[in-house]
One Martini backbone bead per residue (centre of mass of N, CA, C, O) as a GRO file, in nm:
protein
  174
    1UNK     BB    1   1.256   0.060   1.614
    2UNK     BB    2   1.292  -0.033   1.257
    3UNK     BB    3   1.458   0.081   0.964
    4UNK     BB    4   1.476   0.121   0.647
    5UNK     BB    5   1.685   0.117   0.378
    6UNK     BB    6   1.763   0.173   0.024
    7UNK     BB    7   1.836  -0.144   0.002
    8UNK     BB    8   1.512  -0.215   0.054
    9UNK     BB    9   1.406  -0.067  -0.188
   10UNK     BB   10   1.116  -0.093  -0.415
   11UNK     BB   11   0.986  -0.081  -0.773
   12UNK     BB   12   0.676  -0.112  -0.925
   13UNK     BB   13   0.513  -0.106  -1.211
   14UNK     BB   14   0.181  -0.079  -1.354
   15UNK     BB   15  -0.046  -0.153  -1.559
   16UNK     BB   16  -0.316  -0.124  -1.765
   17UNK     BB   17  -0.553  -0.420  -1.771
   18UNK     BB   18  -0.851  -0.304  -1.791
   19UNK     BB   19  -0.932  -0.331  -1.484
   20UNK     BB   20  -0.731  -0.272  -1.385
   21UNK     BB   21  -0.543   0.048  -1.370
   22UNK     BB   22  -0.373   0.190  -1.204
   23UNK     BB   23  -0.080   0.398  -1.195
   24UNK     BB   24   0.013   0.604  -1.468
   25UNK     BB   25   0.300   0.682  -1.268
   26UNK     BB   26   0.277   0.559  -1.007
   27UNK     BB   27   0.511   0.353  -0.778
   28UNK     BB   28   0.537   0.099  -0.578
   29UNK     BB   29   0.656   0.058  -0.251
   30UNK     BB   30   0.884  -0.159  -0.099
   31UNK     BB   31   0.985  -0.219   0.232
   32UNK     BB   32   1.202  -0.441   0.352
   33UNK     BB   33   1.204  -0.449   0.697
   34UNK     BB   34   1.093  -0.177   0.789
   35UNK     BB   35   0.973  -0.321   1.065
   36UNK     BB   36   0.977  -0.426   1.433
   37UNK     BB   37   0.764  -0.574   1.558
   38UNK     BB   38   0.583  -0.548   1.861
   39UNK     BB   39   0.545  -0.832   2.041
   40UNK     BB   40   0.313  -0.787   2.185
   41UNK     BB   41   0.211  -0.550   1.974
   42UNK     BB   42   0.263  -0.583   1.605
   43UNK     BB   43   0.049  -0.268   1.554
   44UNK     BB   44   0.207  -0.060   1.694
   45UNK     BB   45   0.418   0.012   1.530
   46UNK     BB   46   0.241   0.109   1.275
   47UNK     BB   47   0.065   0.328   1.386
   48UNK     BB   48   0.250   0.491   1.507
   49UNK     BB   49   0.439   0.552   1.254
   50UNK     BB   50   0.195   0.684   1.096
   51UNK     BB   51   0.111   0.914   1.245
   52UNK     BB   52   0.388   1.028   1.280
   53UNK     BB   53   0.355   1.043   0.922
   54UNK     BB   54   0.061   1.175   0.861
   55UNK     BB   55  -0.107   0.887   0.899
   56UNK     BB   56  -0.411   0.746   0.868
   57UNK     BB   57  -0.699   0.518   0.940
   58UNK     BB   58  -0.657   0.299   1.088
   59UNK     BB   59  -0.608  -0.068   1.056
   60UNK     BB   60  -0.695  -0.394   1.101
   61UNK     BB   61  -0.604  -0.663   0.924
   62UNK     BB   62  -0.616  -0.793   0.598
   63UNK     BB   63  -0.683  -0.913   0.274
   64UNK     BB   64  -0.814  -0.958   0.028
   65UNK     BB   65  -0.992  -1.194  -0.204
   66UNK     BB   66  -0.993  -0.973  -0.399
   67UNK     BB   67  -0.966  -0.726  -0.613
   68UNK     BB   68  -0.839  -0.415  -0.550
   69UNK     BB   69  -0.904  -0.062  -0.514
   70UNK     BB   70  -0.827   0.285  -0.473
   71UNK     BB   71  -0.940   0.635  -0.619
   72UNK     BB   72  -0.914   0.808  -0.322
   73UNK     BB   73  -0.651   0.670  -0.270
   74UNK     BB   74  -0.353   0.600  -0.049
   75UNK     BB   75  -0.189   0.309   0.044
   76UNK     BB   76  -0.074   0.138   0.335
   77UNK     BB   77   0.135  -0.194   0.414
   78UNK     BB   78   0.175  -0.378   0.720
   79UNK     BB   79   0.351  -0.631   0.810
   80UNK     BB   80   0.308  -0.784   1.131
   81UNK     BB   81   0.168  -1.086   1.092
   82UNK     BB   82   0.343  -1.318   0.895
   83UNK     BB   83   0.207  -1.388   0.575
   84UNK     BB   84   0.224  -1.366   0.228
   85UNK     BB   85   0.038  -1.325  -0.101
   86UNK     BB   86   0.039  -1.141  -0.313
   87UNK     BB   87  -0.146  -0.939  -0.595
   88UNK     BB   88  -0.020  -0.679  -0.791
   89UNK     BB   89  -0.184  -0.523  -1.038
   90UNK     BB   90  -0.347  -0.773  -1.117
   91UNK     BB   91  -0.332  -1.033  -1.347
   92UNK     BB   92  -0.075  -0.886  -1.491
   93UNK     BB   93   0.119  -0.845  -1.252
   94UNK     BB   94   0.269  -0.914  -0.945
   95UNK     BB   95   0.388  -1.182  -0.719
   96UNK     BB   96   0.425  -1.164  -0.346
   97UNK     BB   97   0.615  -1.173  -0.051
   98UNK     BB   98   0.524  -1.129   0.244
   99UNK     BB   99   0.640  -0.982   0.562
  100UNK     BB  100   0.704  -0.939   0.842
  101UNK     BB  101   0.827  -0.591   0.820
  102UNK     BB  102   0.671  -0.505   0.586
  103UNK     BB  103   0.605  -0.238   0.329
  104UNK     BB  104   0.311  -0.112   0.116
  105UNK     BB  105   0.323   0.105  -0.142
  106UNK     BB  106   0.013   0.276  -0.280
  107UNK     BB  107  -0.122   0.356  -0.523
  108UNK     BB  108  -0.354   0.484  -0.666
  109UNK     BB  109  -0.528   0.202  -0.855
  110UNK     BB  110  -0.384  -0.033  -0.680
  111UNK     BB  111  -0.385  -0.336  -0.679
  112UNK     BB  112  -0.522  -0.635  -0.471
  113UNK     BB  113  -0.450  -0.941  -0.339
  114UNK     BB  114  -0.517  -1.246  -0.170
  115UNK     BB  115  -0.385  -1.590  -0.221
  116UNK     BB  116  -0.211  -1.635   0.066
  117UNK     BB  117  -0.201  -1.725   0.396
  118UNK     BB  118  -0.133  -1.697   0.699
  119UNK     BB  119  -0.348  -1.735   0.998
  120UNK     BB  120  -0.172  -1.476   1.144
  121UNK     BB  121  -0.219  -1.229   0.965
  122UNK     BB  122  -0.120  -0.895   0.981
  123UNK     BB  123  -0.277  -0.573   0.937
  124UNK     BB  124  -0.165  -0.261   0.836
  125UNK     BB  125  -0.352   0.066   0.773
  126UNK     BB  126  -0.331   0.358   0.554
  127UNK     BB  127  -0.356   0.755   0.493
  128UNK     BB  128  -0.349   1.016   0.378
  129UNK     BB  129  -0.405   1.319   0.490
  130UNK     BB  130  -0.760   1.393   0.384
  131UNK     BB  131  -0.799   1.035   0.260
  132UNK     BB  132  -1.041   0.885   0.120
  133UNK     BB  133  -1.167   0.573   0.064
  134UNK     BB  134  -1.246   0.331  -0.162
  135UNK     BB  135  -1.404   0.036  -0.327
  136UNK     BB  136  -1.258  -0.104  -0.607
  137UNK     BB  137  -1.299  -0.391  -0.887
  138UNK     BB  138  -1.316  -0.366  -1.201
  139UNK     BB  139  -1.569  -0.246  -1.315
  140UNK     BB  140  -1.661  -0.108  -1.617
  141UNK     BB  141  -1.848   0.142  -1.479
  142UNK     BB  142  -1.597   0.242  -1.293
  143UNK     BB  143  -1.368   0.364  -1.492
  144UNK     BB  144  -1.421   0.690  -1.542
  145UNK     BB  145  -1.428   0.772  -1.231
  146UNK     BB  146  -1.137   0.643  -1.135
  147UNK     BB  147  -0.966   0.777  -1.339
  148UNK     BB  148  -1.047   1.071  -1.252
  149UNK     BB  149  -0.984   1.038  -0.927
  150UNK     BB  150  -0.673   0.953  -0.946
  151UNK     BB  151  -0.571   1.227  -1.093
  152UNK     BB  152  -0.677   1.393  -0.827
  153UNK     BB  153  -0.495   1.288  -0.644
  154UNK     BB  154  -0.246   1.362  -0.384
  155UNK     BB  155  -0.007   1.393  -0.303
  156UNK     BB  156   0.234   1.340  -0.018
  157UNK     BB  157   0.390   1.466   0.254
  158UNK     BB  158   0.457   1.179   0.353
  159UNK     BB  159   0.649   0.943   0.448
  160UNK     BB  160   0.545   0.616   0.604
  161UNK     BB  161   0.861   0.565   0.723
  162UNK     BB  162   1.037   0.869   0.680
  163UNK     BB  163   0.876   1.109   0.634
  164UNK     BB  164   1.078   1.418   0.531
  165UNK     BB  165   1.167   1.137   0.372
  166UNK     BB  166   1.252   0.945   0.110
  167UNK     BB  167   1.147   0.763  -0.166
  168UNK     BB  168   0.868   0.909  -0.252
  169UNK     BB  169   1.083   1.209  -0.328
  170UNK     BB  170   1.162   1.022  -0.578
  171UNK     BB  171   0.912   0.828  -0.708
  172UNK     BB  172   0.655   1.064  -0.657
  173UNK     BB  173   0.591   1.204  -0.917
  174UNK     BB  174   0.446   1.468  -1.119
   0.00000   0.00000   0.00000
């Protein structure tokens, strides 16, 4: 297993587009090149890490194809085989080239959506310990709750990546 280092670590701060929220204070954070998945299983190296680093509910699959976003947890995802484009952020924000070895930390509220990608990609996903995850898409209707939500978010404990260090605990301030 191999870990990103300091100079491959971006943060990308999203505004509320007005549908999708994002997080007011926490940015994304994208580990380029965070893990060198497993040949044999591409997704045992992200779950091992994950759960090693306090992130649980792990699971495989790959991002929807429609804006959606977490109001009551955050959420990480580690890219391990394939690629794609992802939208980050809503409409408003910004699209991405994601590959196998990349990961992504969204703050609770951080939109995303999956623009196109190869037919092999494969995602693992977790949440820090404690929160479970809600599935919003941006309706008017869920804003006054997701708004209030996202508020109560707790930090995690530990950086999915880098356990009890890492960027997390530079950008991560509340």
């Amino acid at each position: 297993m191999s870990f990103a280092n300091a100079h491959n670590v971006s943060v990308i701060h999203f505004a509320d587009d007005g549908a999708i929220p994002n997080h007011p204070t926490l940015p994304m954070i994208v580990y380029k090149g965070a893990i060198a998945p497993d040949a044999r299983d591409p997704a045992i190296t992200a779950e091992t890490l994950f759960v090693r680093n306090g992130w649980q509910g792990t699971w495989r699959n790959g991002i929807f194809d429609y804006h959606h976003f977490h109001s009551t947890a955050h959420e990480v995802l580690a890219i391990c085989r394939g690629h794609a484009e992802v939208r980050f952020g809503g409409e408003q924000g910004e699209t991405l080239h994601v590959q196998a070895g990349d990961v992504a930390l969204l703050p609770a509220g951080t939109g995303h959506k999956r623009l196109r990608s190869s037919t092999d990609l494969l995602v693992v996903g977790a949440y820090p310990l404690g929160q479970q995850w809600d599935l919003c898409r941006g309706a008017p209707g869920e804003r006054p709750r997701v708004l209030e939500n996202i508020q109560r978010v707790p930090l995690p404990q530990t950086d999915p990546v880098f356990g009890h260090a890492g960027p997390i605990f530079t950008f991560w301030q509340k």
